[in-house]
C-alpha positions in Angstrom: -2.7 -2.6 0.2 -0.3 -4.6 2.5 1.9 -7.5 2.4 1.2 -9.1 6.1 5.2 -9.2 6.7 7.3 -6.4 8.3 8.7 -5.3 11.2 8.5 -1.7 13.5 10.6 -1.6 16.4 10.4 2.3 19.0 11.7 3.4 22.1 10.6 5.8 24.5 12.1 7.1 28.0 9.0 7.8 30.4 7.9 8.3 33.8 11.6 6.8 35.0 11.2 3.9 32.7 12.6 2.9 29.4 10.0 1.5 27.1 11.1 -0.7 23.8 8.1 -1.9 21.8 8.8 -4.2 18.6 6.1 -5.6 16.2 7.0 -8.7 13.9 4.3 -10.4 11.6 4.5 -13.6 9.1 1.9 -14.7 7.1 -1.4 -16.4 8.4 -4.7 -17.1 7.4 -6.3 -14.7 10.3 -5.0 -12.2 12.9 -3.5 -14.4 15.3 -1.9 -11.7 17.8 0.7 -13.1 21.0 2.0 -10.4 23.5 5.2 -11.1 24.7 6.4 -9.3 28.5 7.7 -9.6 31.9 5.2 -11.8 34.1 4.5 -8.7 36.2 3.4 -6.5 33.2 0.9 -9.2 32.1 -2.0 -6.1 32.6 -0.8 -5.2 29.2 -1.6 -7.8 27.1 -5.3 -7.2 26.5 -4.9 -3.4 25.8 -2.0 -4.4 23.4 -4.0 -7.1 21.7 -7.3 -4.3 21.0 -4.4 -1.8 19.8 -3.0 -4.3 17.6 -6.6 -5.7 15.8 -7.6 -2.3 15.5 -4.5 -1.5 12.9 -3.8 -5.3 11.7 -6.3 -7.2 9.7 -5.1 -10.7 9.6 -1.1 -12.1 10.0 0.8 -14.1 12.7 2.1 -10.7 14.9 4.1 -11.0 18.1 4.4 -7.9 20.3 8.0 -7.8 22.3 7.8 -5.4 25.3 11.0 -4.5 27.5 10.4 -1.7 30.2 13.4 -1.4 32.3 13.2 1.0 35.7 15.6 4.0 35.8 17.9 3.5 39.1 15.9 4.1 42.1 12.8 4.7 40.1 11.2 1.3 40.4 12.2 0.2 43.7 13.0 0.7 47.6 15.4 -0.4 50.2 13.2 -1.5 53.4 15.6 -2.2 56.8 14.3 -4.9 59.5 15.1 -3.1 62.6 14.2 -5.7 64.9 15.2 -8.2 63.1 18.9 -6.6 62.8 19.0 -5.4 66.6 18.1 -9.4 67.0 21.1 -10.3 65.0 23.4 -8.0 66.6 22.6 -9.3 70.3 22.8 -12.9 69.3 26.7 -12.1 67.8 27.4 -10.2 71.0 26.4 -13.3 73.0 28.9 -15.4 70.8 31.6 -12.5 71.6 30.9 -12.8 75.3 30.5 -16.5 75.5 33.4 -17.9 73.9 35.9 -14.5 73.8 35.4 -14.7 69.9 37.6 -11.4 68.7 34.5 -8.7 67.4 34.5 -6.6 64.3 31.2 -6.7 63.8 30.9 -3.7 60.9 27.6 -2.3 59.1 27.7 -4.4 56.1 28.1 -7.4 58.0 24.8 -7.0 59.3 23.4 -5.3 55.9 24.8 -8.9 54.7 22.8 -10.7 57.3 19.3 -12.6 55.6 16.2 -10.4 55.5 18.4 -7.5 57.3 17.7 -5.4 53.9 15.0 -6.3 51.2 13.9 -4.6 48.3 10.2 -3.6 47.4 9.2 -2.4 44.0 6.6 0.8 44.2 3.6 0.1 43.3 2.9 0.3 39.5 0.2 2.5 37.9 -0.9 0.9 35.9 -3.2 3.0 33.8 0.1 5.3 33.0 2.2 2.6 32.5 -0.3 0.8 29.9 -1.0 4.9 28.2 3.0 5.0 27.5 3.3 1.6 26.2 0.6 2.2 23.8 2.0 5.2 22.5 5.3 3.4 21.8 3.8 0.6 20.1 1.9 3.1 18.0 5.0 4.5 17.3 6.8 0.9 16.2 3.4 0.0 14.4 4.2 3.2 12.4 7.1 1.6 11.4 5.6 -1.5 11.1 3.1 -0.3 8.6 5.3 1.7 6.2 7.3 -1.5 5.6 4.2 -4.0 4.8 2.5 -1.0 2.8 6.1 -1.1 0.9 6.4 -4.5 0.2 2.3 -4.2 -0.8 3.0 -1.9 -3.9 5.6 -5.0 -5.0 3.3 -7.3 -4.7 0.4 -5.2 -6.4 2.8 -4.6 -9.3 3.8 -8.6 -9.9 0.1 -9.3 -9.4 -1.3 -7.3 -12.2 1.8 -7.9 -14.3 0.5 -11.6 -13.9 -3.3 -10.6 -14.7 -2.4 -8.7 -18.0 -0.4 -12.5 -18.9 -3.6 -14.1 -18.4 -5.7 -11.4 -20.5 -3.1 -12.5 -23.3 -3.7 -16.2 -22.9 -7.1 -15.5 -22.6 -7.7 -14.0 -25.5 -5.1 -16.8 -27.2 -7.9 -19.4 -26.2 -10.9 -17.2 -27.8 -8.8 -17.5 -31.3 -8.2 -21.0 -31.1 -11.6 -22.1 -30.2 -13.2 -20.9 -33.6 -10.4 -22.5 -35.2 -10.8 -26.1 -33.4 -14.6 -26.3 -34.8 -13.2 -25.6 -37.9 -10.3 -28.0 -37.8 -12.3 -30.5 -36.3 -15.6 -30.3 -39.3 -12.5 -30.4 -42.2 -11.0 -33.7 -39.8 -14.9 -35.4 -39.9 -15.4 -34.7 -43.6 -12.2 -36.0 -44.5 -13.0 -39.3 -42.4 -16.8 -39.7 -43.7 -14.5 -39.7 -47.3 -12.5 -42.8 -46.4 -15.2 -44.7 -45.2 -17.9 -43.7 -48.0 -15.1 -43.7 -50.5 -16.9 -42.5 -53.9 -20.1 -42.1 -52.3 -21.4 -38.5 -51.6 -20.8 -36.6 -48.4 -23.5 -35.2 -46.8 -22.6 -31.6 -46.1 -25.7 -30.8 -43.7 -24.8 -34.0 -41.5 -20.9 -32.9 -41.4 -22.7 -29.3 -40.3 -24.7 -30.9 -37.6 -21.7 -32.9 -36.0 -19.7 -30.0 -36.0 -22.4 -27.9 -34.5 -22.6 -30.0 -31.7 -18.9 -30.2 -31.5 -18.9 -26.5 -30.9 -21.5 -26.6 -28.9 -19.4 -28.7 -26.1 -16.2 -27.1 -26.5 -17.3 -23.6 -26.1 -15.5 -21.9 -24.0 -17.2 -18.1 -24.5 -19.0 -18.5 -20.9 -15.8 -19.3 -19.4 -13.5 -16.2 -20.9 -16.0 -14.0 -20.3 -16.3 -14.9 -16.4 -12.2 -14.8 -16.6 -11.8 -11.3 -18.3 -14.9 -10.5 -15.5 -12.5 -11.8 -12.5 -9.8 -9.5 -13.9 -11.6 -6.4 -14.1 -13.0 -7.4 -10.1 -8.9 -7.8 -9.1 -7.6 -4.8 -10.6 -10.7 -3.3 -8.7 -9.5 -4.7 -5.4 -6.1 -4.0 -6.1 -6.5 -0.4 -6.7 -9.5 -0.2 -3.5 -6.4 -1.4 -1.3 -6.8 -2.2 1.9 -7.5 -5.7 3.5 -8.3 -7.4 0.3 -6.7 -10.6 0.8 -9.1 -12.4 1.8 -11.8 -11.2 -0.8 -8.5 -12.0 -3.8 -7.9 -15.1 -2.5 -11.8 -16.2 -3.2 -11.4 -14.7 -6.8 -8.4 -16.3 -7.6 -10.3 -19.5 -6.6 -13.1 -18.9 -9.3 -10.8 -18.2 -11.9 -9.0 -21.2 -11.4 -12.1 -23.2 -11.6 -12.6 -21.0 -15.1 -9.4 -22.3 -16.1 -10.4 -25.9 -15.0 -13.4 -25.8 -17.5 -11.8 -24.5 -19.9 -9.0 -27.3 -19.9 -11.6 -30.0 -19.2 -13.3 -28.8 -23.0 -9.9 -28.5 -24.5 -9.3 -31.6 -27.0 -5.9 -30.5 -28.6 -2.4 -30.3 -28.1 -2.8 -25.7 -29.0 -5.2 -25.7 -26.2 -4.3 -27.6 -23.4 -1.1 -26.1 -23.5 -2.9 -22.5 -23.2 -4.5 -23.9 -20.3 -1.4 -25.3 -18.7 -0.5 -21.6 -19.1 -3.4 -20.2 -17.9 -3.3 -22.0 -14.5 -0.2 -21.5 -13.7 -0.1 -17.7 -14.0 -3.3 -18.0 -11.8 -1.2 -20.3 -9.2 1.4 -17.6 -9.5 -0.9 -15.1 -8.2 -3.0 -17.1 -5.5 0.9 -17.4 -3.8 1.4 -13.6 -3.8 -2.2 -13.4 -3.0 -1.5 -15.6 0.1 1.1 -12.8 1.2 -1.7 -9.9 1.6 -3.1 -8.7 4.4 
C-alpha cells in the first residue's frame, strides 16, 4: 500500500544530451497527471502521461523534464555566403565613397545580422522519447519507495485506530444490556410514585421494557462494524490501490456509528459514540492520503 505523496528525482547522460526527470505527487481524489518541458519537447507528454497511469493509481503528479544538449551536439553554425559577400561590397563602397579608413576584420562581418545563424539538428524523436522514459522509470523508482514508505505509517496508525474502535465497540455491546435493565428498574420505580400503594404490574413493566430494547438495539449495528473491520484489515493487508475501496468502508462505518448514536438515550453511550466517530474520522483523514 501507498501514501499518494513522495518524490523521485534521476539523471541520465545520453545520446549527447543530459536528461533530469523528477516526479512530485500530492493528494487527489483521481490521477490527475501534468507534464512539464521545453515547448519543443512537447512529443513527450503523451508517452510520459501512459508511463505515469500505468505505475500511479490516483494523486495530483507533475512530471519536470530538463534535457540540455552537450556542446555541439544539438546544434550547427550555417554561414550566408551571399548575403556576407553582399555586406562586404556595400562597406567597400562606403570606403571608396567617402575615404572612410577600412579595417573591415572577420568578426565584424560574423557580427553583421543573419551573416551566421544557428540550426538545431533535427531531433529523433523516437530515441529521444525511449531515453526519457528510461529516466523517469528510474525517478518513478524513487518515487515509489518513498510513497510505499510513508504507506506502511499510514497502515500502522490505521489499524492502531481500528483496534480503538473494536474496544469501543465492544464498550457499546456491554452497555446496551445494561441500559434495558437501567431503564425497566427507572419505569418500575415511576409506575410506584404514581400508583403509590397500589400493585405494579410486573408483565406490563416487562412489555415496556421489551419494546424499549427492542428500539435501542444496537446488535445489527456492531455486528456490521466488527464486519467493516475485518473488510479493512483485509484491504490493508491486500495493499495496493485500496484507497478508494477504504474510503467507501469508512463511509458505512460511519453511518454504523450514526445509528448507533441516533438509538443512544444516555449520557454512558453517547459519549461511546462521540468516541466512536471520531476514531472513524481519524481514519477516513489517513484514508484520504492512500493511493
Amino acid at each position: 500500500m501507498k501514501s499518494m505523496t513522495g518524490y523521485g528525482r534521476a539523471r541520465l547522460s545520453a545520446h549527447g544530451r543530459e536528461i533530469t526527470v523528477e516526479v512530485r505527487a500530492v493528494n487527489h481524489r483521481y490521477l490527475d497527471c501534468t507534464v512539464k518541458a521545453p515547448r519543443v519537447y512537447g512529443f513527450l507528454e503523451d508517452a510520459l502521461k501512459k508511463a505515469a497511469s500505468e505505475r500511479i493509481a490516483r494523486g495530483r503528479v507533475d512530471i519536470f523534464i530538463a534535457i540540455e544538449d552537450e556542446e555541439a551536439a544539438g546544434s550547427e553554425i550555417l554561414l550566408n555566403e551571399q548575403l556576407a559577400g553582399s555586406y562586404i561590397q556595400a562597406l567597400q563602397r562606403l570606403h571608396e565613397r567617402f575615404g572612410l579608413e577600412s579595417r573591415l576584420t572577420v568578426m565584424d562581418v560574423a557580427k553583421l545580422p543573419d551573416v551566421l545563424t544557428s540550426r538545431r539538428a533535427e531531433i529523433d524523436a523516437d530515441e529521444l522519447t525511449a531515453d526519457v522514459l528510461s529516466v523517469f522509470a528510474e525517478a518513478a523508482g524513487g518515487f515509489d519507495t518513498m510513497r510505499t514508505r510513508e504507506g506502511v505509517k499510514l497502515a500502522e496508525d490505521v489499524r492502531s485506530r481500528a483496534g480503538t474502535i473494536l474496544s469501543l465497540v465492544g464498550e457499546v455491546e456491554r452497555r446496551s444490556p445494561e441500559r434495558v435493565a437501567a431503564y425497566r428498574e427507572k419505569l418500575y420505580k415511576r409506575m410506584q410514585e404514581v400508583l403509590e400503594s397500589a400493585q405494579v404490574d410486573e408483565q406490563r413493566i416487562l412489555l415496556e421494557a421489551a419494546v424499549f430494547a427492542d428500539k435501542t438495539a444496537v446488535d445489527e449495528e456492531t455486528v456490521r462494524l466488527r464486519s467493516h473491520i475485518s473488510q479493512l484489515e483485509l484491504m490493508l493487508a491486500e495493499g495496493g490501490a485500496v484507497g478508494r475501496k477504504l474510503d467507501f468502508l469508512v463511509q458505512e462505518m460511519n453511518r454504523e456509528a450514526n445509528t448507533i448514536g441516533s438509538k443512544a438515550n444516555d449520557a454512558a453511550m453517547s459519549r461511546l459514540v462521540v468516541d466512536l466517530k471520531s476514531e472513524i474520522e481519524k481514519i477516513r483523514e489517513q484514508i484520504q492520503n492512500i493511493e
